[in-house]
N, C-alpha and C positions, 0 to 999 in steps of 0.2 A: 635111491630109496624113495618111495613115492610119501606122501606126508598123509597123516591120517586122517582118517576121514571124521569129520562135525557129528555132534552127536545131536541130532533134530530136536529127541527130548527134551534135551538141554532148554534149548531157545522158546521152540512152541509155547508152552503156560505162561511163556511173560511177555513175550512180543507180540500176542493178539490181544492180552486186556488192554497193554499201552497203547496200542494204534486206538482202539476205542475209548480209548481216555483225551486223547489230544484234539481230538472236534470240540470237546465238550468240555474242556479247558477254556479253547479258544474262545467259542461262545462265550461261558462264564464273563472270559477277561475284557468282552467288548460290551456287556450290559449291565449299567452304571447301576443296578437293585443288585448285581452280582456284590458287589466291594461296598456298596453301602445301601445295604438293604433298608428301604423306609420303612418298614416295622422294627427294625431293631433300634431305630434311632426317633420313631414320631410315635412311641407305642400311643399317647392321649387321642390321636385320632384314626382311629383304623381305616386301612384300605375299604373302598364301595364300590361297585362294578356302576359303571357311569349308566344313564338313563339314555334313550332314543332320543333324538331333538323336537323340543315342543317342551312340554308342562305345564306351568300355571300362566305362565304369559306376563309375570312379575320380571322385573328388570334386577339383572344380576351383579352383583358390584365389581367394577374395572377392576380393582385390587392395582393400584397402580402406583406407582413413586415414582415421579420426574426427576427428583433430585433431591438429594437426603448427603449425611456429614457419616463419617466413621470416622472410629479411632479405632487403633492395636492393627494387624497383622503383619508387625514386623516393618523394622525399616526398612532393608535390606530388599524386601518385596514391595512396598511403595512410597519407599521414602519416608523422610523426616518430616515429624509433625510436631507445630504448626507448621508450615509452609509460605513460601509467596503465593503460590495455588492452592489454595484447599481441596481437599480431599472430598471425593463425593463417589457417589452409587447414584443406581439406578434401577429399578423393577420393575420392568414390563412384560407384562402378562401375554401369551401368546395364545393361549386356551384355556375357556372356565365353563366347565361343562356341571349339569348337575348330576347326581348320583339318588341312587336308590337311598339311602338316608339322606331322608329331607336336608336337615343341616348341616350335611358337608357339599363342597364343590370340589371337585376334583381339577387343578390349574397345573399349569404347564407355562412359567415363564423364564426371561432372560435375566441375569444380573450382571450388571456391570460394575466393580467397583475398582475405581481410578484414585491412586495416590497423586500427593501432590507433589511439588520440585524443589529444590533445594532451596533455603533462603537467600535472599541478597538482601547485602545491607543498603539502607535506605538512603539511596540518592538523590529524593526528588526527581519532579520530575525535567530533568534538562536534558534540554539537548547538547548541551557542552557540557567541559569539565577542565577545571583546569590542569593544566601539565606542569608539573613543579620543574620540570628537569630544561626545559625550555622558557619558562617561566611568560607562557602563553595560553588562551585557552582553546581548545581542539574539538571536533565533534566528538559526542558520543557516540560510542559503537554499543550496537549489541552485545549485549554478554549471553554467552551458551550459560542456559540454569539447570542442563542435564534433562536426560527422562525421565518422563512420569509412566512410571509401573502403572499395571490394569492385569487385572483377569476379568474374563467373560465367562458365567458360568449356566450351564443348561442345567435346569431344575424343574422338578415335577412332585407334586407332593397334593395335601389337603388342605383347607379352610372352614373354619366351622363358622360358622355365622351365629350362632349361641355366645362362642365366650371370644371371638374376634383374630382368634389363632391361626396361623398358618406353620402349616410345616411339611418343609421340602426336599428334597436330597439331588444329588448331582454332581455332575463334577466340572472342571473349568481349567480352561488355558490362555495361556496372556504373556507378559513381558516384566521382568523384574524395572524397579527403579536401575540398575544395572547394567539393562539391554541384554540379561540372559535371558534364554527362552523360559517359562513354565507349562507344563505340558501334565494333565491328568488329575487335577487336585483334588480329593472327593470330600466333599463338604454336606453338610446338614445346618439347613436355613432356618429360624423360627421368629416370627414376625410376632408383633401384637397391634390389632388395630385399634382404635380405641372404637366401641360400637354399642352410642351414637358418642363422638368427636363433641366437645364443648369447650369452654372456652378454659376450664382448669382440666381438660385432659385432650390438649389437640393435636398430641406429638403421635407419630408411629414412631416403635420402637422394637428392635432385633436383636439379633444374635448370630453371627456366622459363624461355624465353627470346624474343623477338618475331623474327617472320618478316619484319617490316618496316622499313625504315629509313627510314620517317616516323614511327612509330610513339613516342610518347613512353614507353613500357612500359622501364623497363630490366633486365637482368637479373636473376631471384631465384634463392636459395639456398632448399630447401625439409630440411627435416630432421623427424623423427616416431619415434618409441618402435615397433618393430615387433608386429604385434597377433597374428599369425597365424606359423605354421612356427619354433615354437622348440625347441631341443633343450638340456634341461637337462643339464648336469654332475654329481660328485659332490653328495651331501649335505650342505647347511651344518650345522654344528654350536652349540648354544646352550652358552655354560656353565651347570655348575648353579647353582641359586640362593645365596645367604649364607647364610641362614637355612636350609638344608636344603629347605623346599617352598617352592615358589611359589604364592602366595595368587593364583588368577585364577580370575575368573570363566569356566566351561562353557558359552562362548556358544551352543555345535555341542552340547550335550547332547539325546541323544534324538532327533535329527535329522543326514541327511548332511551333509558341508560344501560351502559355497556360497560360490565365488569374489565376487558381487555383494554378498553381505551382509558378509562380510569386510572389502570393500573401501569399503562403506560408513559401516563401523567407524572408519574409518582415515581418512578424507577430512577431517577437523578437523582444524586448524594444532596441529602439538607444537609446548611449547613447551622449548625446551634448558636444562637446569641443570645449568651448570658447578661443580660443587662443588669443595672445597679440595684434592682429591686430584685433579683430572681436567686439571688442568694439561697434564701431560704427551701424556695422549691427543689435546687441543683443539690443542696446539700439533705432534704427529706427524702428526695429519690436515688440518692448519689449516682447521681450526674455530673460526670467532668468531661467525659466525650466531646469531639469538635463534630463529629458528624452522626447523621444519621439517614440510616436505610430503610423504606420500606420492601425488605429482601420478598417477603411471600405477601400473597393475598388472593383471595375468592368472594363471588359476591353469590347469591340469588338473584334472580328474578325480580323481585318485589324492591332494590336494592338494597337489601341488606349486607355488611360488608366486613370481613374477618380479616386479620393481617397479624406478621410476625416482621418486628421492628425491631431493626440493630444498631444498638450506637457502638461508636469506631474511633480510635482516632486514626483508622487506616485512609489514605488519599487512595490508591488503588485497590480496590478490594473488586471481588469479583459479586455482580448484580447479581449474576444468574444460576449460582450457587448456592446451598444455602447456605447459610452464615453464622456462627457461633458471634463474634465479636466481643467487645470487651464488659458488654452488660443488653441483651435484649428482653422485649417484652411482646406477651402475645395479646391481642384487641378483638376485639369485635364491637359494632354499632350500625350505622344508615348513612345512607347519602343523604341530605336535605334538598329534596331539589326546591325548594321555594327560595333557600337560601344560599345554593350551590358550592353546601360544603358536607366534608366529611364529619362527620360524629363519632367518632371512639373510648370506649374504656377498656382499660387495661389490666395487665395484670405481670409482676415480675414473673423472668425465667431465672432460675436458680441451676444450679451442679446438685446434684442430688447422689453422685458418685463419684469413683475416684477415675472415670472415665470422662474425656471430654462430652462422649454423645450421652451422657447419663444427665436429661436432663427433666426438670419438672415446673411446674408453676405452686410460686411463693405467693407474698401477698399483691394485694388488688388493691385499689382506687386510683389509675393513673388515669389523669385525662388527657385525650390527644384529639385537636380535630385537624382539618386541612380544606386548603381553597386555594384557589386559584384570582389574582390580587386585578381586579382591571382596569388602576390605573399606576402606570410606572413613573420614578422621578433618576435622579440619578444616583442617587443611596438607595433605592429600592426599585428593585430590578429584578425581586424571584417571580421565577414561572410560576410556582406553586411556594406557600408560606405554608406553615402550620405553628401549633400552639404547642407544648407540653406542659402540662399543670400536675399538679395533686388536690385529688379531688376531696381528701380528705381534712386539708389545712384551709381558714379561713382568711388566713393570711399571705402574702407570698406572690407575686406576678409569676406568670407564666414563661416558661424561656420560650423566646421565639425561633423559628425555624425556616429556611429558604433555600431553597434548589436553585438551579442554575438559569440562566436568561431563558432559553428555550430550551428545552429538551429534545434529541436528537428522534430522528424519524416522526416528530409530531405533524397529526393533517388535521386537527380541529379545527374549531372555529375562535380566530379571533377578530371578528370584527368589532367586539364591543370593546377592544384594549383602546386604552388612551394614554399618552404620555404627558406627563408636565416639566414644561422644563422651566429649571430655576435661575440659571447660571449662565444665561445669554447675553446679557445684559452685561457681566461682567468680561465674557469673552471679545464679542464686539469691542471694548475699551483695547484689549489687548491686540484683535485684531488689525487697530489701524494703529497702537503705539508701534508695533513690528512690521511696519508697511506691507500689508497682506493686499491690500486694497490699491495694489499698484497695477497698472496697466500691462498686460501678456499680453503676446502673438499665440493666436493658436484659438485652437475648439477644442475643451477640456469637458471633464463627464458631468454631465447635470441629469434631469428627471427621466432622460431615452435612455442614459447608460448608467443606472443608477448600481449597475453590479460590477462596473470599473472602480465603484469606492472600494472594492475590498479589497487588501492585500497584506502581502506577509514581509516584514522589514528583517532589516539587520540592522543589529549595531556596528560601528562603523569602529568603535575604540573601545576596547575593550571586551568583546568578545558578546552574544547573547541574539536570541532573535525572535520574532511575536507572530503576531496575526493581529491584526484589524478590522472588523464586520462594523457596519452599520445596525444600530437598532431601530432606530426611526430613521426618518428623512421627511421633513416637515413634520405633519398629525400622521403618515402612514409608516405600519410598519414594516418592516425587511424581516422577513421572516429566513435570509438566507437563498432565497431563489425567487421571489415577487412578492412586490407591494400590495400590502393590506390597508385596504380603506377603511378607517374607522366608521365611517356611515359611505352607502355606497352613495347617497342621492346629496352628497355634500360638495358641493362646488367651490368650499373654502379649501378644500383640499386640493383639485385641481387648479387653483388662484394662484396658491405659495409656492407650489412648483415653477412657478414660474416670473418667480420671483427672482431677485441677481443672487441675494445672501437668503440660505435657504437655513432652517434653524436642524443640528442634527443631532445624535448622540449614539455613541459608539460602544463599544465592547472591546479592549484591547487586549491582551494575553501575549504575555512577557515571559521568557525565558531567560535569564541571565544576572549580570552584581550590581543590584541596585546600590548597594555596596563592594567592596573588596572580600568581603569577608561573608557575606549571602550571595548565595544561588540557586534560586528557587524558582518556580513558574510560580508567576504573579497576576494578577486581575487587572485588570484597570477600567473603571468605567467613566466614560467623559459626555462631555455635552459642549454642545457651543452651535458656530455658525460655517456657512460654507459658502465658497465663491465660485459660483459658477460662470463669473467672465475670466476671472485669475483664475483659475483651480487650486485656490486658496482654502485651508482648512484651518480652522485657530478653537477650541477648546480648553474648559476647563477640566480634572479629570480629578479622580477620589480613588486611593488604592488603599488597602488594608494591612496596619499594622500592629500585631498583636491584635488587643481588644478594642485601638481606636481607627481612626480615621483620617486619613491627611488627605483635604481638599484642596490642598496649596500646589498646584501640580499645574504645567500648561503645555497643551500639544499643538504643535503647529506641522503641518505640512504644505506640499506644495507637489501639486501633479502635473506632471509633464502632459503636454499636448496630443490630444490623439492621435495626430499623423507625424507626431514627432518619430521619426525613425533613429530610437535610443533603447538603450535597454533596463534602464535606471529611470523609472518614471512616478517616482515618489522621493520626495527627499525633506527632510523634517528633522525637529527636533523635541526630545520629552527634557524637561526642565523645571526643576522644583520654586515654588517662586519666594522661599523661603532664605531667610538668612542664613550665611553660612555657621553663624555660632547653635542654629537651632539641630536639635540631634534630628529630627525627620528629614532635613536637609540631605540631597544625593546629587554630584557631579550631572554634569546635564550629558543626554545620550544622542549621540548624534546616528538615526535612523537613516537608511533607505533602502526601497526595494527594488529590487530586478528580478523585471516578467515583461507580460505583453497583457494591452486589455483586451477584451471580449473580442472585437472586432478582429484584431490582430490575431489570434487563437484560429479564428476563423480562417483569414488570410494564410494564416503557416499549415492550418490542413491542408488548403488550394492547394499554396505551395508545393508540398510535400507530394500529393497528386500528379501535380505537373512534371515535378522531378522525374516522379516515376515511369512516367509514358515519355519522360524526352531519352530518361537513359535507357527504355526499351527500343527507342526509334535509332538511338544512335548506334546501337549494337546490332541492331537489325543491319543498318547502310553501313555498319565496316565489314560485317559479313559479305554484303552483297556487294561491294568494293573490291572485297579478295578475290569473289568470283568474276566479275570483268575483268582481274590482272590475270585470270587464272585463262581465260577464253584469248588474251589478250597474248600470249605468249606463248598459245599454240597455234594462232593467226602469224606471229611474229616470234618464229624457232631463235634468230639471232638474239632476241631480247633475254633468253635466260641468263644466259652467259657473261651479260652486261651489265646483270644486275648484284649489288653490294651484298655481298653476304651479310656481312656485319649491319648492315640497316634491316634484312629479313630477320634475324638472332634476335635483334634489337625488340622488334615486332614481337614476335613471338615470345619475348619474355612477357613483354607489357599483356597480352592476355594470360598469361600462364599462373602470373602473382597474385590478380585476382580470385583466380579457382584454387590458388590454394590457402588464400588468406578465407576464402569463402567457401572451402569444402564440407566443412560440418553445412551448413546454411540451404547445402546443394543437396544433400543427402536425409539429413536430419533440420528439420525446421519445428522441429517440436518445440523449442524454448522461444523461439521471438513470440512476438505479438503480434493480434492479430488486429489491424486495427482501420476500420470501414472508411473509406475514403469517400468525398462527398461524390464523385460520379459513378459510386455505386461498385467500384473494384475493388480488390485486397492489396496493401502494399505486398504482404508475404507472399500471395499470387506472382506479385510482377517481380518480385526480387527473383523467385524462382525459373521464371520465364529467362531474364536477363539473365542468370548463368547458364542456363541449358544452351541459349545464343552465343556465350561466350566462347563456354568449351566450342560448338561447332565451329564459331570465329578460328580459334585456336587451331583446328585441326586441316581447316581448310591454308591456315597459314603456314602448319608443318607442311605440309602439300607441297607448298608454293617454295619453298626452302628446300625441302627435298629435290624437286625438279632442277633449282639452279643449283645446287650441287653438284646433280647427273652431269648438266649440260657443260658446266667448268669443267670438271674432271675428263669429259671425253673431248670437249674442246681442240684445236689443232694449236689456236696459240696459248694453253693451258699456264707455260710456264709466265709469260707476262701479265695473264689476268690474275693469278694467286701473289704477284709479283708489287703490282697496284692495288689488290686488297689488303696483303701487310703494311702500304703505306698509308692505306685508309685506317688503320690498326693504330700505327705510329703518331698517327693525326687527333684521332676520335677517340683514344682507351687513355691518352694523358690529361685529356681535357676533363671524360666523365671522371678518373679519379681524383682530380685538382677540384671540379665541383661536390664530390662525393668526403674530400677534406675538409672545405669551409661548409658545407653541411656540419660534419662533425663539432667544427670550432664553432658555429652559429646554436648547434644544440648546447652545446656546455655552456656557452653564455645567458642565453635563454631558458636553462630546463626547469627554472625555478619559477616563470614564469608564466608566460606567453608561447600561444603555437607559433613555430618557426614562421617569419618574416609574415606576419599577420597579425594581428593585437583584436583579441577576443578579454571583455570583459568576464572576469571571474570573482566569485565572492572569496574564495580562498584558492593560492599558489596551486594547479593542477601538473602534475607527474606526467611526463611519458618516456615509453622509450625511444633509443635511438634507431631503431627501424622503422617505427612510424615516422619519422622525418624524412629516413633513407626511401621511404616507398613515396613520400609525396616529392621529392627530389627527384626519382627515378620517371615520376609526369611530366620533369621537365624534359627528361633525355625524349621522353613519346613525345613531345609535342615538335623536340626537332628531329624526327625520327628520319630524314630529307638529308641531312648533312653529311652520311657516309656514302649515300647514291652520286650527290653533287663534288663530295671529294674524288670520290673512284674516277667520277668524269673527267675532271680536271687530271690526273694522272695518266688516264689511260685515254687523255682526248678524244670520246666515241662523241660518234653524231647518232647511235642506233637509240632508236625509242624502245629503252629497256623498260619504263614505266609506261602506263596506260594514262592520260591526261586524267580520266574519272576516277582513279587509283588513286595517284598523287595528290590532285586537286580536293577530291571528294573526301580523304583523309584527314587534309589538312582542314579542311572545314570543319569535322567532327573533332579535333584537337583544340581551337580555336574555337568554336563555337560555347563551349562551359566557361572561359573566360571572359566574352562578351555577357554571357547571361548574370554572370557572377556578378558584373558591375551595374546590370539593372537589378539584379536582387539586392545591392547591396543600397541600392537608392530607393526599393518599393519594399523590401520587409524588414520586419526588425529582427535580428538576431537575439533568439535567445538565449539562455544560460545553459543549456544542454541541445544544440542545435542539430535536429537530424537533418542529414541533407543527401538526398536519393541521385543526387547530380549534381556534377559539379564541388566535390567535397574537398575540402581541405586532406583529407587523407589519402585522395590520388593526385594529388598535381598543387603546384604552390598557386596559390592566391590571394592577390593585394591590387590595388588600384596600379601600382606599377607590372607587377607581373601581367595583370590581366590587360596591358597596352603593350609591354614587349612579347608577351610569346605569340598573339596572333601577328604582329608584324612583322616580327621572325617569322612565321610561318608564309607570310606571303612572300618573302623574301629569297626564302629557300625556293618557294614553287614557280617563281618568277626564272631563278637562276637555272631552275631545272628545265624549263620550256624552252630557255637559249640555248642551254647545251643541246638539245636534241634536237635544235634547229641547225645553229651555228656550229657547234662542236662545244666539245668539256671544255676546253678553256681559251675561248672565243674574249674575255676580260681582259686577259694576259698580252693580248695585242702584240702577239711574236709574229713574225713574216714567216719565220723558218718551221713554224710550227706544221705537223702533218700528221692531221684528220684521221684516224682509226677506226675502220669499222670491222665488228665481227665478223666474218665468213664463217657458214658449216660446208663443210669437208664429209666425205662418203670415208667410211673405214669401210675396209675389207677385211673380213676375218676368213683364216685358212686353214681347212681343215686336213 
């Protein structure tokens, strides 16, 4: 029975309006005024159909936020706040076009707003920690602090330049704190700019909010430092100095002033010093903060100069964020260039809501200037000082305030800095009570290598490790990569250079327990004198405790020789010079460092260099060595047959372990470094070269193995040569496993240590496994790679030259050849603490001053034994009468068909 038939009417009336519904759907669902229409959500500023490009020729405002704070949308979407990272946005404008009403623009920009990361609890900042369970202390690792959630959202909307409003719609995709995707969020933006920006109304402030209520987005609070349209007030005023002048450094001398460089002056954390009189002022401003930020700032032209300043008692906080902190205030004033300082007044930031970013300006009178100090002693050492005052009390000193020695990426001018030193006089005493002033062998660093003073030590007991800089060296400073002449036409400068005891002062930076019970990064600043015939260092030095000062401190060191070929070439000690009943009192630290100076740096690039084109050269001539055995024994058919299988296998492993310990390297070389070699070549070039040569090595060796398999196997006396190869078997496979044993037993002795039968200093016990021993083990079996050739002979007494002389010879040269080299590297460079070595490594073949005199004399040994045999016969030593001489014959097969 056939089924019946559809009834068309049916269907027709509703599956042609659908099909025309579903274009127009789709549309809808991809245009962001679809789902959140800007008039339903910005009615205050109505849409304007945009103007032709031109108009009045008047400059249009950027509308821009580099970087601003929010709080709210959920933790879940950017994490917990506060954070280790703060939370920040970003608004950059991508289009501001004007429109047919004057007072709107029509903008098109991007938002970015990034949550911050989970907290960690505050461990200073160390590089160790101690381990309770070991009762030792251990590097610090990284700790994972999770992702930081972000959406990016595309936005388009209006700004009225009448009341300073923006408002924008759009939607946005990003990454939860999480790591889940977010995908489609439709939001409406509403900005307020302040318009004109002054000095009690300088914040921009928003609102982000979702158009959706499925939307998991919850509302944000957006707040920012205003960058653009400010209008300054009267003139701050500084007082004058105590002293009658202010000692500052001319940093604008001879040059305009420049808001960027200024302000890059200033970007180092101050640090606050409540002195005994500043009571008053710390407690009228409530001030307790240890630090302080100038987080934001903008200048004009004219130098006039605004800023948003943050006290903290965060040590890590982020510069380039903006900053809420634990109390900031916003300023505006002048640069004085006659007097080379800042000028500011101030005014409190308060919370004004029950939101972080809800914030506003309280009262006013705060005074702040700043400058730059140009002369240093060793209690005062800021790059830049400043003042906090209240400008309102007649009483009260000011708290003082100092940044760091130099500030990082500075290229100003300091030639007008001067140092004074106080504490030489004293150190010199100390220097010859501690015979510093004793007679050394050797050329140690003076005024040519004056960037071998720096380095970075370890403690030796007890766990902790620093850094070292010089801040002067005579009157010039070190600015960290060259000497600053305080006057350049000063010949007293080049005088004391060249002097024996040069006067110096340092900058130390400690990590580790100055006690048992602290572990903090520490300061240290020192002064004293130095030895440039001894490489003699002896200082006084002042590190900070609490609110005081302990000057009772003395550093001495002592630098190894320049051509000393060591790897320890500082060795010193810090020691309190204080009674043991005094509480400032600290166990004394015994320092040293291991590296190499400037020159030697130099020398291990050569090096490295060299390595690299000898082990191109060597792989090159064992290729071209395979090919004369290969020419060699189609000249000479009886010679396959002759030849040791087990010495070809042998062969062939030895190139085969490198391509596979080197396969990612061969294929992928994405992760190494690339690092320019002084003749101009790539190591990562030549590494790659040398495997491509290997494998060909490799392939031309299965060749060569294949062939004398053919030739055994069809062979006439087959069964006597497989006969004297299992005896070569018998001979050579108990030996490599009896060496392949005390391998074993030398690593478990050693794994806490030291690389197998080699002694590399190390700062802490290094790990490896036990195949890395077994593949530098397995260099030795390659270097006597001659001993199953020479046993076969001896077995199977052939006089036939199964080897080519330039074969055997020219092999064992490249075998022997990284151990000769090994023992002139080990006499012209210095090993360092993480030693790369392109030839000749400890990780293909054993090397030590013993290994590297027996294996090549093993090797001659073998090649000597092997020239007799194929003169005299295999076992021509044995001195038998009865003995008789075997040579291969080839025989004609016939095959029948």
């Amino acid at each position: 029975m056939a089924p019946p038939r559809a009834n068309p009417s049916f269907h027709s009336p509703f599956l042609l309006p659908l099909l025309l519904l579903i274009p127009a759907a789709l549309s809808a669902a991809e245009t962001p005024a679809a789902t959140s229409p800007y008039s339903a959500h910005c009615p205050a500023l109505p849409a304007a159909p945009d103007l032709a490009e031109g108009g009045d020729g008047a400059a249009l405002p950027t509308l821009q936020v580099s970087t601003g704070y929010f709080s709210g949308g959920g933790a879940r979407l950017f994490g917990p706040d506060p954070s280790s990272q703060p939370r920040s946005f970003a608004l950059l404008p991508t289009s501001v076009l004007r429109t047919a009403n004057a007072s709107l623009l029509h903008v098109s920009a991007t938002l970015t707003v990034s949550g911050g990361r989970r907290p960690l609890r505050d461990r200073g900042r160390n590089l160790f920690e101690y381990d309770g369970h070991a009762h030792r202390l251990r590097p610090r690792l990284p700790r994972f602090m999770g992702r930081r959630g972000y959406v990016t959202f595309g936005l388009e909307g209006y700004y009225s330049s009448a009341s300073g409003e923006l408002c924008m719609v759009g939607t946005g995709s990003g990454r939860a704190a999480d790591g889940s995707p977010v995908h489609f969020l439709p939001v409406v933006l509403r900005v307020g700019f302040p318009s004109p920006a002054n000095l009690t109304r300088p914040f921009v402030t928003g609102r982000l909010e979702s158009t959706s209520s499925f939307s998991p987005f919850e509302p944000v609070s957006l707040v920012a430092y205003a960058e653009e349209d400010y209008t300054y007030a009267e003139s701050a005023s500084c007082p004058p100095p105590a002293a009658g002048r202010l000692d500052a450094l001319q940093v604008f001398e001879g040059r305009n002033f420049s808001c960027a460089h200024l302000n890059s002056m200033l970007k180092a954390p101050f640090r606050l010093i409540y002195g005994s009189g500043s009571d008053i002022t710390a407690s009228s401003l409530d001030l307790q903060q240890r630090y302080m930020y100038v987080n934001r700032m903008h200048c004009s032209d004219d130098g006039a100069v605004r800023a948003y300043v943050v006290f903290t008692n965060q040590t890590e906080a982020s510069m380039y964020n903006f900053m809420l902190g634990e109390k900031a205030v916003v300023a505006e004033g002048f640069w004085n260039h006659k007097r080379s300082q800042l000028c500011l007044k101030g005014c409190h930031v308060v919370n004004s809501g029950p939101s972080h970013a809800d914030l506003a300006v309280g009262e006013c009178g705060i005074g702040m200037s700043f400058w730059f100090p140009s002369v240093w002693s060793l209690q005062q050492r800021s790059f830049a000082a400043g003042l906090v005052w209240n400008a309102s009390l007649k009483t009260g000193e000011a708290i003082a305030a100092g940044s760091s020695t130099i500030t990082p990426n500075f290229r100003g001018n300091l030639a007008g800095l001067k140092y004074q030193y106080t504490k030489v006089d004293e150190a010199k005493k100390h220097y010859k009570e501690n015979g510093l002033n004793k007679k050394r062998k050797g050329k140690f660093p003076d005024s040519n290598s004056y960037r071998d003073l720096v380095f970075r030590f370890y403690v030796q007991k007890g766990g902790g490790s620093g850094y070292a800089s010089p801040v002067t060296i005579g009157s010039m400073l070190f600015d960290g990569n060259s000497l600053v002449v305080p006057d350049p036409f000063s010949r007293h400068a080049t005088a004391e250079m060249k002097q024996r005891l040069i006067n110096v002062s340092y900058d130390i930076y400690y990590v580790g327990n100055w006690s048992l019970e602290s572990f903090h990064r520490r300061h240290i600043s020192a002064e004293g004198v130095y030895d440039a015939e001894t490489g003699s260092l002896c200082m006084i030095a002042c590190r900070e405790v609490n609110v005081s000062s302990d000057c009772e401190i003395l550093v001495t060191a002592q630098f190894s020789s320049l051509d000393a070929k060591v790897t320890q070439h500082v060795k010193g000690k810090i020691r309190s010079l204080r009674k043991k009943t005094d509480p400032l009192f600290f166990e004394t630290l015994d320092i040293a460092s291991y590296g190499m100076y400037i020159d030697q740096v130099n020398e291990s690039i050569w090096r490295m260099d060299l390595e690299s084109t000898m082990a191109l050269i060597s792989m090159t001539l064992s290729c071209i060595f395979i090919a004369v055995q290969l020419f060699h024994v189609k000249k000479v058919p009886e010679a396959l047959p002759a030849m040791s299988i087990t010495m070809l296998v042998v062969l062939a492993l030895g190139y085969m372990v490198p391509l596979v310990l080197n396969f990612e390297a061969l294929f992928k070389n994405s992760n190494k470094q690339t690092v320019p070699l002084s003749g101009g070549g790539w190591l990562e070039v030549n590494e790659v070269v040398v495997r491509i040569i290997t494998m060909i090595t490799f392939l031309l060796q299965l060749r060569l193995l294949q062939l004398a398999w053919s030739a055994r196997s069809t062979d006439g006396t087959k069964a006597e040569s497989w006969a004297a190869e299992r005896k070569v078997l018998w001979v050579c496979l108990p030996l490599y496993i009896i060496g392949g044993v005390i391998t074993w037993v030398v690593h478990m002795r050693l794994k806490h240590g030291r690389r197998m039968l080699r002694h590399v200093v190390h700062i802490t016990p290094v790990r490896h496994a036990f195949w890395e021993d077994l593949v530098s083990y397995g260099g030795l079996i390659l270097d006597g790679f001659l001993l199953p050739q020479v046993t076969l002979n001896v077995f199977s007494d052939s006089k036939v030259k199964a080897l080519s002389p330039v074969f055997y010879i020219g092999s064992n040269i490249i075998r022997a050849l990284p151990h000769v080299y090994d023992l002139f590297r080990t006499q012209h460079f210095v090993p360092s603490l993480r030693p790369s070595y392109r030839y000749a490594s400890p990780h293909d073949d054993l090397f030590s001053q013993a290994w590297d005199i027996v294996i090549p004399c093993g090797a001659v040994l073998l090649s000597v034994l092997l020239f007799f045999q194929q003169w005299l016969g295999g076992a021509f030593f044995l001195c038998s009468k009865n003995r008789k001489t075997s040579e291969y014959e080839m025989v004609s097969t016939v095959s029948s068909e």
